[in-house]
C-alpha positions in Angstrom: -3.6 -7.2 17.6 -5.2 -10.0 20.1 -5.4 -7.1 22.6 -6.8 -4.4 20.8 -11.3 -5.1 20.9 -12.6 -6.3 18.1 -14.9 -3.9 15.9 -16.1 -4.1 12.3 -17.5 -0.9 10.4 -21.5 -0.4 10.4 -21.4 0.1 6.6 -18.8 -1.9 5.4 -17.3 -4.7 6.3 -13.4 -3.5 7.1 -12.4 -4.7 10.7 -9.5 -3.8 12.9 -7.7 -6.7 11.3 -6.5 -3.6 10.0 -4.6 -2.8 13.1 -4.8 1.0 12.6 -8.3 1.6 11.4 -10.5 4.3 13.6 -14.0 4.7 13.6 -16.2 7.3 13.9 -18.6 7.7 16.8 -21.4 6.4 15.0 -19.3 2.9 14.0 -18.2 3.4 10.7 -14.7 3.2 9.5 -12.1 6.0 7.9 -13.0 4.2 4.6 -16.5 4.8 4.4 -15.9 8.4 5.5 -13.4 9.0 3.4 -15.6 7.4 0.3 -18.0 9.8 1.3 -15.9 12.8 1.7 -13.4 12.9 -0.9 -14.2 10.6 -3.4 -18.0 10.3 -4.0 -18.4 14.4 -4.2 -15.3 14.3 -6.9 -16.6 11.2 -9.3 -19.1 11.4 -11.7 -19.7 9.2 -14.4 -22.8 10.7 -15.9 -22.5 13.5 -18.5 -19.6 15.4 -17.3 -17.5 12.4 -16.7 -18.4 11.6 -20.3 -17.7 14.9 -21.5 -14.4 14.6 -20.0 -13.5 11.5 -21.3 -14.6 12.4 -24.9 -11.9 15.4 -24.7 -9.1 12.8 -23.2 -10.1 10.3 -26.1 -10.0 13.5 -28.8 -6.6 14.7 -27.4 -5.2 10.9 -27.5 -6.1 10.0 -30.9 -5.0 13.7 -32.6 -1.4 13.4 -30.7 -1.6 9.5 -32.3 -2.0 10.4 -35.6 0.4 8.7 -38.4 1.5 6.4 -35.3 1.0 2.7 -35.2 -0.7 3.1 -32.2 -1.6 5.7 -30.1 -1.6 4.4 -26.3 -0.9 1.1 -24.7 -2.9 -1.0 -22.1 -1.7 -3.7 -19.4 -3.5 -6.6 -19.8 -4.1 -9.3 -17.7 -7.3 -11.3 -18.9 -8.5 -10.1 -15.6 -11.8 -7.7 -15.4 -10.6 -4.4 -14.8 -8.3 -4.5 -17.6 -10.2 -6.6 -20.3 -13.4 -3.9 -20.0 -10.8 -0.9 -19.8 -9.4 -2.3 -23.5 -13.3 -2.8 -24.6 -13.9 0.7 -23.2 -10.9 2.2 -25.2 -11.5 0.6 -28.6 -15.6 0.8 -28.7 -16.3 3.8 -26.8 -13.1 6.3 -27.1 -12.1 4.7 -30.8 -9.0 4.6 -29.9 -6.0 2.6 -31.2 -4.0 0.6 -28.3 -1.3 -1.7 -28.6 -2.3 -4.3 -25.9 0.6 -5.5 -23.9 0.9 -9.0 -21.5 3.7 -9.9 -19.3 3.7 -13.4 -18.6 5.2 -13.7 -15.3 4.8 -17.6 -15.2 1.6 -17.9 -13.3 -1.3 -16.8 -16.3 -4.5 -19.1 -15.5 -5.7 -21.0 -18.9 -8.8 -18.8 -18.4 -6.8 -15.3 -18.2 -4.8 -16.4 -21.6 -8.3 -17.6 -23.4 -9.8 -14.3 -22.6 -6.9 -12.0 -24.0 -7.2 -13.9 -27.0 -11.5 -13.5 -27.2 -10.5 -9.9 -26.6 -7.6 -9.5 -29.0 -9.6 -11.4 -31.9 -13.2 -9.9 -30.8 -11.6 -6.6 -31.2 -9.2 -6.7 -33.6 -6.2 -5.1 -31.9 -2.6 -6.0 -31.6 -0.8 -7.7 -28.1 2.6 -7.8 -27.3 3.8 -10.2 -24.5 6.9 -9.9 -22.8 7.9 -12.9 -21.1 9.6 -12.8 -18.3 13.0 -15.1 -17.3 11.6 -17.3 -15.2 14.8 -18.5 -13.3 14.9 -14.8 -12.4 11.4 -14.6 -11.6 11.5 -17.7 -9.4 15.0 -16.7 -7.7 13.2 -13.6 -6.7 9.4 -14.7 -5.3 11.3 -17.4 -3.4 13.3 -14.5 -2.1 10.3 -12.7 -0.9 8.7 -15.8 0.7 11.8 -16.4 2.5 11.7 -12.7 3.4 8.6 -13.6 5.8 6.9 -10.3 4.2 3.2 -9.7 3.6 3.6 -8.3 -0.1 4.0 -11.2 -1.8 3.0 -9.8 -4.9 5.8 -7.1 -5.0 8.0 -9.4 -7.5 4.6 -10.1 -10.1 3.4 -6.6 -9.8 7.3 -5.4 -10.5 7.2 -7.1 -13.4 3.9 -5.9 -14.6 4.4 -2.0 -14.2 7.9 -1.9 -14.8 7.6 -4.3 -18.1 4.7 -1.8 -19.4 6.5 1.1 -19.0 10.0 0.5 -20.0 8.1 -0.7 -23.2 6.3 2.6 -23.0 9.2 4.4 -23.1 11.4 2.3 -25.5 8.7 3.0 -27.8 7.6 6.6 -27.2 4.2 5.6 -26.4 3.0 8.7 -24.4 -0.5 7.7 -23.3 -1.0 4.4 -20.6 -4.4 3.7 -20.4 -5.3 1.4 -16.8 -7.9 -0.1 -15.0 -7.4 0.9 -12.1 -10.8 2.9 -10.6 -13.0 3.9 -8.1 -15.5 1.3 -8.5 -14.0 -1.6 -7.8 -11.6 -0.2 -5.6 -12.3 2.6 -3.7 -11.4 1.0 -0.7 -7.5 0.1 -0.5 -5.9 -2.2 1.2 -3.9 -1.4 4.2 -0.4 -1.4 4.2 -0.3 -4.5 6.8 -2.2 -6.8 4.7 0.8 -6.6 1.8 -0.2 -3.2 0.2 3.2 -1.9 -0.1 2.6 1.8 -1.8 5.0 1.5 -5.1 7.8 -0.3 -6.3 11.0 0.5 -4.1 13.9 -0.5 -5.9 15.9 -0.6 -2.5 13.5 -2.6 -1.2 13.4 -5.5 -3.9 17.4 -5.5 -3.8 17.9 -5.9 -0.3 15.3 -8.9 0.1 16.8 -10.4 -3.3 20.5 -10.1 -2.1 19.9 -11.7 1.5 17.5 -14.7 -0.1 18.2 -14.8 -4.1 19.8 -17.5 -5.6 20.7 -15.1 -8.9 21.1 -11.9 -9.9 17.8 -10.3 -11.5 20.1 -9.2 -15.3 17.1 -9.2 -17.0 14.4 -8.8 -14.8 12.5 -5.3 -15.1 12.4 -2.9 -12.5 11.2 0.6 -12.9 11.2 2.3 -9.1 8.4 3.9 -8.2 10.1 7.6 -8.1 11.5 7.1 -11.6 7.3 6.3 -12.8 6.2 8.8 -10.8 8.3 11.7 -11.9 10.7 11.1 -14.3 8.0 9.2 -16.4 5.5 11.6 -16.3 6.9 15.0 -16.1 10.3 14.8 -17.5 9.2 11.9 -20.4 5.7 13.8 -20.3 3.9 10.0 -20.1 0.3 10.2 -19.1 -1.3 7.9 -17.0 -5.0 7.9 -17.6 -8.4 5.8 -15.8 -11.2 6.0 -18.1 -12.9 3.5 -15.7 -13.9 6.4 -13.7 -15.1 8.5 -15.9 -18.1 6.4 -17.4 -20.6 4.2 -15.9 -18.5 0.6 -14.5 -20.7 -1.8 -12.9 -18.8 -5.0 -12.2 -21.3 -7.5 -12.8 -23.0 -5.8 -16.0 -19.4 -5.4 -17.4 -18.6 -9.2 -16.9 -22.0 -9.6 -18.7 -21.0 -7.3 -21.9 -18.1 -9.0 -22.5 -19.1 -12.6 -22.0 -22.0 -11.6 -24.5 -19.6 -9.9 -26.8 -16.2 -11.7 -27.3 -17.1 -15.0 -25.2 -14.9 -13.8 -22.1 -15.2 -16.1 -18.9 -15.4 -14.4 -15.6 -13.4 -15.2 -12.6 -14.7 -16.2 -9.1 -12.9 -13.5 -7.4 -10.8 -10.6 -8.2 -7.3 -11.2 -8.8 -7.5 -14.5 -10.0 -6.1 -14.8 -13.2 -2.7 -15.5 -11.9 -2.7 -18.5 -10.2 0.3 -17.3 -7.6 -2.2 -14.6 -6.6 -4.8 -16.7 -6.1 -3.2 -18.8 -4.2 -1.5 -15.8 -1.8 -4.6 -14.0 -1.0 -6.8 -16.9 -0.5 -4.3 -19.4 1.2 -1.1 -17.5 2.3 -2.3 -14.6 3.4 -5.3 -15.1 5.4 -3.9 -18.5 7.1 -0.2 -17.0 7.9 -1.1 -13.2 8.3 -4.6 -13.3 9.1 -5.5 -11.1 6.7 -8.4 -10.7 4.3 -7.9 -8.7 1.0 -11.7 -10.1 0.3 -12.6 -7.3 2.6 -11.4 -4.7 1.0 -12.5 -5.7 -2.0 -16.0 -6.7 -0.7 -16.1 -3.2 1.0 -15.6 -1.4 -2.4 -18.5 -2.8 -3.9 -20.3 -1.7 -0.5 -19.3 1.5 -0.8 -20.7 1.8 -4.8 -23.8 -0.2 -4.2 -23.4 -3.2 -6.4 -23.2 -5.7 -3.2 -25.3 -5.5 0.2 -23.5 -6.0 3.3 -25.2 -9.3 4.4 -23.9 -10.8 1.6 -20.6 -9.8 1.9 -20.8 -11.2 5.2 -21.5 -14.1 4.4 -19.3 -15.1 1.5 -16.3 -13.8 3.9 -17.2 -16.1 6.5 -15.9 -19.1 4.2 -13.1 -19.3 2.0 -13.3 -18.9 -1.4 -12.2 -21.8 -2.6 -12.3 -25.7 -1.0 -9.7 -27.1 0.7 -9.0 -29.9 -1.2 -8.1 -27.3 -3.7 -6.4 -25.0 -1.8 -3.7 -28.0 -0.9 -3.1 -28.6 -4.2 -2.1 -25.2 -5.3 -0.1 -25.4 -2.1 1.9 -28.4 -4.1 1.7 -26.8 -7.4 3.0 -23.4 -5.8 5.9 -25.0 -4.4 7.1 -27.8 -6.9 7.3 -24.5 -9.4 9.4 -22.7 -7.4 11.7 -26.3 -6.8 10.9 -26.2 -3.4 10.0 -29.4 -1.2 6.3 -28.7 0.2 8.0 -29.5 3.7 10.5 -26.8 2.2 7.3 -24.3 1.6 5.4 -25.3 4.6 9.1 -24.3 6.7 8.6 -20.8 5.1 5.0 -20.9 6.0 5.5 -21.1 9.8 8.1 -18.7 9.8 8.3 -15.5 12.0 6.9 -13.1 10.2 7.7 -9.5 9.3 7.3 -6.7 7.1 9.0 -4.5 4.6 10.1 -2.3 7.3 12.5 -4.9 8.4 14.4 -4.0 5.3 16.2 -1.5 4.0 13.8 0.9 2.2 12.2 4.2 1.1 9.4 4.5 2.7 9.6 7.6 4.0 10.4 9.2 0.5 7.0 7.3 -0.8 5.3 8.6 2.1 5.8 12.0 1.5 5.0 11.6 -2.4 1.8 9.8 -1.8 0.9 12.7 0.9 1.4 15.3 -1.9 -0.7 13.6 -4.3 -3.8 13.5 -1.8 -3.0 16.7 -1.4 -3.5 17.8 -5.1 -6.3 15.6 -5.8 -4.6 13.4 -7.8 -5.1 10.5 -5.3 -8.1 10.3 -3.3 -8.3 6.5 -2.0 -7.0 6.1 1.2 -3.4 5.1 1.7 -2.7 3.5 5.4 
């Protein structure tokens, strides 16, 4: 990458520290066209996005009737999620069963604000806790792995918690945050953006660097989610974020005016492991910046100029007296020695592709889906 020149996109502010990214001739970057191209002309969240999220709310609540509940949301505490369960209860009336997994990192401010919501709204939560001997045997495994996608173990447990519960329950509908918004523009696959959960994947890394076997632990391959799920189970996966008007800092505002929700400095951030991975591990180790991404998304939709984003990525997010103390909290809860973690840190690194994998087979399923129109962000 120290070879290749330098550039940065005219519009956004994605760089070629994603090592793949092309311009155009007029300097901006396949994300910004591809915003432009494919997902702007496709998104609307005035009256016919309504309309159409009306009809999905009318289709969920008559196939819930005489049901305890008649979809189920992931959440966090985090933004995306906490408006998504506002959205669902106050705007589509409908009836979710709310559903946590405590992987062993929740902040004290994600757990206060899925209990504002929870109480503010009235609705039921479920948490599954995770093992945490399991949990630890396998993020150690991963850091030891020297990989960039250090969240693969949390986000595992997230997904594949919510929809074996899903499924254990006949609960046909999962209602997520995930949208267009917020994050239009993906992260590369360098910077820990691993497309899915790959069963082989997670096994390999966990059986050269675990300390236990995972009997417990949930995982729910992305091939099984993505097909057997949805067309053999018939589960729908729906984003109602990007079907109505989402504006990130007037939602943070309607929910710390309604329920007494607290927002967070940065995306991702009520778990304290991801915190500390993409604002200490990641861009000190890999040299990467998810910021930018992030940053870039609200670019793309308007809600931040590009100045500013500029100049909040040219500092870290958080202080470095901080940062070194979630270094030593990271470590001493995942019984390691900081000399221990700080071995890890100035390891060689590599990437999932040093392990035995199905990539290719992810590849070719995420290809199909842009080809549909059923995924429109850019996957790289």
């Amino acid at each position: 990458m120290s070879l290749k020149k330098y550039n940065i996109c005219r519009t956004c502010i994605m760089d070629t520290s994603d090592p793949n990214l092309t311009f155009s001739q007029d300097g901006q970057c396949e994300y910004c066209l591809n915003f432009e191209n494919n997902i702007r002309p496709n998104w609307d969240t005035g009256s016919i996005g309504e309309a159409e999220l009306m009809k999905i709310a009318d289709k969920i609540r008559k196939e819930g009737e005489g049901k305890e509940f008649d979809c189920i949301i992931g959440l966090s505490g985090g933004l995306d999620s906490s408006y998504l369960v506002y959205v669902a209860k106050e705007k589509m009336g409908l009836r979710p069963l709310l559903f946590h997994v405590d992987a062993g990192w929740n902040t004290d401010q994600a757990v206060g604000n899925i209990e504002k919501l929870v109480d503010g709204l009235g609705l039921d939560l479920y948490t599954e806790v995770i093992n945490w001997e399991e949990m630890k045997s396998l993020q150690v495994a991963f850091l030891k792995s020297q990989v960039p996608d250090q969240d693969i173990p949390q986000d595992t447990a997230f997904f594949s918690g919510l929809y074996k519960f899903a499924k254990a329950h006949k609960i046909k509908y999962v209602l997520t945050g995930g949208n267009y918004s917020t994050e239009c523009c993906r992260e590369p696959e360098e910077w820990g953006a691993y497309p899915g959960i790959d069963k082989i994947l997670i096994n390999d890394i966990h059986n050269k660097f675990g300390s236990r076997k995972l009997k417990s632990f949930p995982i729910v391959d992305v091939l099984s989610y993505k097909i057997y799920y949805r067309y053999v189970l018939g589960m729908k996966v729906i984003r109602p974020l990007n079907l109505l008007p989402y504006i990130k800092s007037e939602a943070e505002e309607t929910l710390e005016r309604l329920f007494g929700w607290k927002r967070f400095q940065h995306k991702h951030h009520e778990s304290r492991f991801t915190r500390f991975y993409e604002d200490y591990w990641m861009p000190r180790k890999f040299g990467y910046e998810k910021r930018r991404a992030h940053f870039s998304s609200l670019i793309m939709t308007g809600q931040l100029t590009r100045d500013a984003a500029l100049e909040r990525i040219s500092k870290p997010e958080l202080d470095e007296k901080f940062l070194q103390s979630e270094f030593e909290y990271v470590a001493h809860k995942l019984d390691l020695t900081v000399p221990e973690l700080q071995s890890i840190f100035e390891g060689h690194n590599k990437t999932c592709l040093d392990y035995k994998n199905k990539r290719f087979l992810i590849g070719i399923g995420s290809r199909v889906l842009s080809a549909l129109g059923l995924e429109r962000r850019l996957f790289r």
